[in-house]
C-alpha positions in Angstrom: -107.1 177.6 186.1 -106.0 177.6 189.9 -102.8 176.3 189.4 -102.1 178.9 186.2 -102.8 181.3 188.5 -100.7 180.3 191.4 -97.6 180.1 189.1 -98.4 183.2 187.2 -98.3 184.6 190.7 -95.5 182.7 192.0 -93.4 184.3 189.4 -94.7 187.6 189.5 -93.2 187.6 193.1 -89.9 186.4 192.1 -89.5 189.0 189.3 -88.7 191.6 191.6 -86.5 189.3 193.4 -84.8 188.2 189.9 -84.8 191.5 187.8 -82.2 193.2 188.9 -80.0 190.2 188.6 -80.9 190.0 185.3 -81.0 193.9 184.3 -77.0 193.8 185.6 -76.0 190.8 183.3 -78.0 192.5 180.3 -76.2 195.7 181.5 -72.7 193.9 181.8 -73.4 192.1 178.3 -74.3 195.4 176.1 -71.2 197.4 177.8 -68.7 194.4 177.1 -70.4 194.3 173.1 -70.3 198.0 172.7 -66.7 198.1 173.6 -65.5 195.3 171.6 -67.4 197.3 168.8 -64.5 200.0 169.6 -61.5 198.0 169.9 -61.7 197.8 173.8 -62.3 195.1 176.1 -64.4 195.4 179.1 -64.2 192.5 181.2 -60.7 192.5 182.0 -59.4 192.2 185.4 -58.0 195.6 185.9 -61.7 197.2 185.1 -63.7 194.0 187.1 -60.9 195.0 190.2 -61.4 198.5 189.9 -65.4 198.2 189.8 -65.1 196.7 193.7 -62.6 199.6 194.8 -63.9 202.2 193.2 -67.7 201.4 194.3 -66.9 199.6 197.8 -68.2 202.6 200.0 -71.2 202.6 197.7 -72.3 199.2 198.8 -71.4 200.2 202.2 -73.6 202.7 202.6 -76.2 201.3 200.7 -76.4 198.1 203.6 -76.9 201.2 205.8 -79.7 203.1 203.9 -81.8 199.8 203.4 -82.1 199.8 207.0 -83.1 203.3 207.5 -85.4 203.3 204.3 -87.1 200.0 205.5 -88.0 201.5 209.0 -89.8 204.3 207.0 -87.1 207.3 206.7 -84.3 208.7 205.0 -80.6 209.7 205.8 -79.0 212.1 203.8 -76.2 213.4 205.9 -74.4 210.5 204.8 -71.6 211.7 202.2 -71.1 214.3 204.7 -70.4 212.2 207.6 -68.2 210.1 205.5 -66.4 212.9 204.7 -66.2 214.3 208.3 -65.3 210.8 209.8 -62.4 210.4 206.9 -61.1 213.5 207.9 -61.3 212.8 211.7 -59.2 209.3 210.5 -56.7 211.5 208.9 -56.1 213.5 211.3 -55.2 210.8 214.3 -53.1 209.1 211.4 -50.9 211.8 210.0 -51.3 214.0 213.0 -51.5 212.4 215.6 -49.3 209.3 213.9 -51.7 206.9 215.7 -51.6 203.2 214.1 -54.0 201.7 212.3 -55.7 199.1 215.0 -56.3 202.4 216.7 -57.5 204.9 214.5 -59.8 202.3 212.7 -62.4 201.3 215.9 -62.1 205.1 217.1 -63.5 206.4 213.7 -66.4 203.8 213.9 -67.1 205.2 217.5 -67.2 208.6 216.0 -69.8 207.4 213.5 -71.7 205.6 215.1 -72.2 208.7 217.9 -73.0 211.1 214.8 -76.0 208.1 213.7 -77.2 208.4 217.2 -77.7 212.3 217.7 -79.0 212.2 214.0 -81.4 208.9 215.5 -82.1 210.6 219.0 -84.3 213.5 217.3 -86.0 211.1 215.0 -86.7 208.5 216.8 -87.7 210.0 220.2 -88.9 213.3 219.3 -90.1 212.5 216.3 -88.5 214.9 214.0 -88.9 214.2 210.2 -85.8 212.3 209.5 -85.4 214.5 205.9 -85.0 217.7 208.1 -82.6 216.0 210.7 -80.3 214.4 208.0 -80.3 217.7 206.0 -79.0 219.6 208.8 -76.6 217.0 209.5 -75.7 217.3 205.9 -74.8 221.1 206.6 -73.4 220.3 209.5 -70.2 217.7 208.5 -69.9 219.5 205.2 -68.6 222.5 207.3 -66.9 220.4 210.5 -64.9 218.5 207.5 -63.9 222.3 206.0 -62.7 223.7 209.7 -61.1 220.4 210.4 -59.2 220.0 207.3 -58.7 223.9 207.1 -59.3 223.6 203.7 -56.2 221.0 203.0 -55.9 217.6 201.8 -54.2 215.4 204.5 -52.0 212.5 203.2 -50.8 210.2 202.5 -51.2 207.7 204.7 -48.9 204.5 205.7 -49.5 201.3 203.7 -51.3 199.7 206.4 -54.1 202.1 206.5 -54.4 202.3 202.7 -54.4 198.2 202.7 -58.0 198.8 204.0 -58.9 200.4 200.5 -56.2 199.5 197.9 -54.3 195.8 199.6 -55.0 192.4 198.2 -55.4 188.9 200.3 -52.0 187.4 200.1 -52.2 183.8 198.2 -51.5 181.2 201.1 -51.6 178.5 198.8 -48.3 179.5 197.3 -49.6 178.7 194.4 -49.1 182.4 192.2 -50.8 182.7 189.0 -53.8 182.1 189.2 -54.0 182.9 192.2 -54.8 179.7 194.5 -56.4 180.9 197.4 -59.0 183.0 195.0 -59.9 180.0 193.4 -60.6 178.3 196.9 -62.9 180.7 197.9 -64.7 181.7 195.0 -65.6 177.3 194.4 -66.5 177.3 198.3 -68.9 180.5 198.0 -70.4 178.6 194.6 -70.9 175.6 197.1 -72.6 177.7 199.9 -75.0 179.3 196.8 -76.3 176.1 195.9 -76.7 175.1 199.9 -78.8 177.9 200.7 -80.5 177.8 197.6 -81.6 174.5 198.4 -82.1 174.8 202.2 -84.7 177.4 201.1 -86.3 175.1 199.1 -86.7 172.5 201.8 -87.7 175.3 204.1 -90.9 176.4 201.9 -91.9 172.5 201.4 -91.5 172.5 205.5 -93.7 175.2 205.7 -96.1 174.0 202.4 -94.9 177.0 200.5 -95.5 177.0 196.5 -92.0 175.8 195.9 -90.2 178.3 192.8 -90.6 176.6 189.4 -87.0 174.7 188.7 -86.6 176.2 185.7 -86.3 179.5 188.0 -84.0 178.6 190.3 -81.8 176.4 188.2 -81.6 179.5 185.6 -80.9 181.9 188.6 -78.6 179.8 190.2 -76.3 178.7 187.6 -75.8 182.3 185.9 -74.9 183.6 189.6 -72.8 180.7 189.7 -70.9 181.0 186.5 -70.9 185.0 187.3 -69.4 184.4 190.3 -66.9 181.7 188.4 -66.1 184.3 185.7 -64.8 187.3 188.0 -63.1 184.6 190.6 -61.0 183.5 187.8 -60.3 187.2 186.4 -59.7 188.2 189.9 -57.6 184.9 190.2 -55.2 185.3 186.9 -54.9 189.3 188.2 -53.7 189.9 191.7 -56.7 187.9 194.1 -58.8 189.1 196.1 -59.0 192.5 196.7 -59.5 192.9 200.7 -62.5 196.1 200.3 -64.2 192.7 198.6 -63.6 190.5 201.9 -64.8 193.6 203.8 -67.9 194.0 201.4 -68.8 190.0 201.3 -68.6 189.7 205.3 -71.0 192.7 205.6 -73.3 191.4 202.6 -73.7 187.9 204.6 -73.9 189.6 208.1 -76.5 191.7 207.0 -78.4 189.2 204.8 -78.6 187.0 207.7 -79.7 189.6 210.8 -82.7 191.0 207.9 -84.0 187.3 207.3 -83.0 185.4 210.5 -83.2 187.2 213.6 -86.3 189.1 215.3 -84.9 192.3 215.3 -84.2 192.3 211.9 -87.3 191.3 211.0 -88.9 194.0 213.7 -87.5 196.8 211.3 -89.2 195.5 208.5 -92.4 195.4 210.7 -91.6 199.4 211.8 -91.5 200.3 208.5 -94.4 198.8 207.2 -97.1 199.4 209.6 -95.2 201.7 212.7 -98.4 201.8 214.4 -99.6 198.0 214.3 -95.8 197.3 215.3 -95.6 199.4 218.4 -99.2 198.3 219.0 -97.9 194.2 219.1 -95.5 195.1 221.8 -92.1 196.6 219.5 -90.0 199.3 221.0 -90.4 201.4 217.1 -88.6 204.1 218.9 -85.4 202.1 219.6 -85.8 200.6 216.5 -85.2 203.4 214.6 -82.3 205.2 216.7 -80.4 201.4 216.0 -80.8 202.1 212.1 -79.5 205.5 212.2 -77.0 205.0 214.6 -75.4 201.4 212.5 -75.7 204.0 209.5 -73.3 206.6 211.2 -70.9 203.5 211.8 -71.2 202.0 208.1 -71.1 206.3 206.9 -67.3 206.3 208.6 -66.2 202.9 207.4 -67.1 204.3 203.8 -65.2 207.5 204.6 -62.5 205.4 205.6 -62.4 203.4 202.7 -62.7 206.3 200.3 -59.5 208.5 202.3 -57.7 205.4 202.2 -58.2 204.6 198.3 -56.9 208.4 197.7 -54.6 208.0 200.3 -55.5 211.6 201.3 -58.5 213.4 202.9 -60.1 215.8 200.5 -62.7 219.1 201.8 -64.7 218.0 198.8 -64.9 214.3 199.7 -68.2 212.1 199.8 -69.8 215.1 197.4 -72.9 212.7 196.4 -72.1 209.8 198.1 -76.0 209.8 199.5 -77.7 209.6 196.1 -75.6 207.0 195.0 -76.7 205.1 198.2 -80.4 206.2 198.3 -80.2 204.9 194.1 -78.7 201.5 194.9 -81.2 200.6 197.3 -84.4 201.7 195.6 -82.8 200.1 191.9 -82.3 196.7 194.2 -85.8 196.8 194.5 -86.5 198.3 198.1 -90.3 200.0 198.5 -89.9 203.9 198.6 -92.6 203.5 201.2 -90.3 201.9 203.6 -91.1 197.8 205.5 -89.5 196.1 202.4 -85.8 195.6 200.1 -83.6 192.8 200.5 -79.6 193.2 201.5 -78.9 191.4 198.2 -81.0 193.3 196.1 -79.1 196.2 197.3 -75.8 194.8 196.7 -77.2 194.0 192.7 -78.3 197.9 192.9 -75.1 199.2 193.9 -73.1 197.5 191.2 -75.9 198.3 188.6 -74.5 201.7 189.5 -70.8 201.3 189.4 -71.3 198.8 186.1 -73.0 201.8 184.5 -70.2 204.5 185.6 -67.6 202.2 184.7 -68.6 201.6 181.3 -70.1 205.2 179.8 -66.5 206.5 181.6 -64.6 204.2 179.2 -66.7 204.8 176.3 -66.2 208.3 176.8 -69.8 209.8 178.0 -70.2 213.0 179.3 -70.5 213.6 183.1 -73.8 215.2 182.0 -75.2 212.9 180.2 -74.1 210.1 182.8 -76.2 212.1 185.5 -79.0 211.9 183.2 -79.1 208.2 182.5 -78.5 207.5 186.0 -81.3 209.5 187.2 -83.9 208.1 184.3 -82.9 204.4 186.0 -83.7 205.5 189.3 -86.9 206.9 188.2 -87.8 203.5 186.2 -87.1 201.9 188.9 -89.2 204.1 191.5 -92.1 203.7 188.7 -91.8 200.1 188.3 -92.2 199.9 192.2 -95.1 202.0 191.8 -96.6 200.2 189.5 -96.2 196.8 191.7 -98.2 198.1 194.3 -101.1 199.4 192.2 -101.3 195.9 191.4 
């Protein structure tokens, strides 16, 4: 009866690990059927391509607002200051005709200075973050407006736009399909397996209930053949898109500083008990100001992305940008309450969202009625999280 129990709990833990995964292959599955069902395809390399530029400063902000939402607040100045910090890279491009290696580090700075006046007043004088962020909202909305002067400015020369809209050359030589793809995409296979199975050998080390194989086999080899299916859309198409190199670098950087290192692990601590964690020795206060300030830098690296991929700086740019962020990281299975969400989940979260634009835009849903669905997913996903806890 023990041991039925165990597993019953064992996999209760893993479902909110594993549903997502699975609720973006269901979702994947019913928009590729429904389109067939119309004459269309939907897993075609043009619409998997565009799903990774049109949605890359969604996951980029979404890495961000884990953070932040993990050590207990909320930032929702962040379409704003991707919007301010585009048009701040505009202007020192087209303007100023500064190069690229230039304007790219000096918008970061900018960012990351915003995140840290934003982080100052919540972290040290302990001003509710929703207040703080709101007026920072305000705030770039209108500093984007003067400093555009109500103007779009573009376009931009290739080698900013390559940032957004280049591809990873094939060094191979090989041409279609495209070699150096395929390389990758077999060695990030490999690397899945390895950590899947270093993980395993970790919980044995540690006399953790290993997960049932059936579980990690299943997970595993759909990720896997996933993973397999795009490389070789991606491969027969033009490769690698480089706002996917960007995204996959930031996805393992931030993956490994949540699980591996103390500081990481110190914000989920903040965030779940603040007062046991500054009680056990942790600077919460610095803590904090780190999470809002990396948001301001990951806020102008989206803005970047986004002015790049429209190869002009728009007033009305990053309009929503936050609740598409603050949506991918609760539907990837992060606690509204803050001390717990994982870098992956987040990742699954953000392309649940761009899956789900992608395919009621091609089957020709309303905007309104997109809005709707979206929000009724967030708010399943808020319930189900909810309904965890109770439990």
């Amino acid at each position: 009866m023990a041991e039925k129990s165990n597993m019953g709990s064992l996999l209760g833990g893993r479902l909110r690990e594993n549903g997502m995964l699975l609720a973006l292959v269901a979702i994947v599955v019913f928009f590729d059927v429904m389109l067939k069902v119309n004459g269309k395809d939907f897993l075609i390399p043009q619409n998997i391509t565009n799903l990774f530029l049109q949605n890359g400063h969604v996951i980029i902000l979404a890495l961000g607002m884990l953070l932040v939402i993990v050590s207990g607040h909320i930032d929702l100045s962040v379409g704003s200051v991707a919007a301010f910090t585009g048009a701040v890279a505009a202007w020192m491009t087209v303007t100023l005709k500064l190069p690229f290696y230039v304007v790219i580090p000096a918008v970061l700075l900018v960012g990351a200075a915003i995140g840290a006046a934003q982080g100052y007043w919540v972290a040290f004088w302990r001003i509710p973050s929703f207040i703080v962020t709101l007026a920072g909202m305000m705030v770039f909305r209108g500093a984007t407006l003067w400093l555009l002067g109500g103007q779009n400015i573009g376009p931009f020369p290739p080698e900013f736009q390559a940032l957004a809209n280049g591809f990873v050359p094939d060094l191979l030589g090989i041409g279609k399909p495209h070699g150096l793809t395929l390389l990758v995409i077999a060695l990030a296979i490999g690397v899945q397996f390895w950590a899947g199975f270093r993980a395993r050998a970790r919980d044995a080390e540690f006399g953790l209930a290993p997960e049932p194989p059936a579980l990690f086999w299943g997970r595993n080899l759909i990720v896997a053949g996933a993973t397999a299916f795009v490389g070789w859309q991606l491969a027969n198409f033009r490769g690698l898109p480089d706002v996917m190199v960007v995204l996959t670098v930031l996805t393992v950087l931030y993956a490994f500083f949540t699980e591996n290192t103390t500081t990481g692990r110190r914000i989920y601590a903040v965030g779940g008990n603040e007062k046991a964690a500054k009680l056990s020795g942790i600077r919460t206060d610095r803590l904090v100001f780190l999470c809002f300030v990396n948001m301001g830098a990951l806020a102008a690296l989206a803005g970047m992305v986004v002015t790049a991929r429209l190869n002009s700086a728009t007033p009305k740019a990053g309009t929503g940008f936050e609740l598409d962020a603050i949506a991918s990281v609760f539907i990837g299975g992060a606690s509204m309450t803050g001390g717990s969400g994982k870098i992956v989940g987040v990742v699954v979260g953000a392309l649940i969202m761009g899956v789900m634009n992608m395919g009621m835009s091609i089957l020709g849903v309303g905007i309104e009625y997109q809005q709707m669905i979206k929000g009724m997913v967030l708010l399943i996903a808020v319930i189900f999280d909810v309904y965890n806890k109770s439990k």
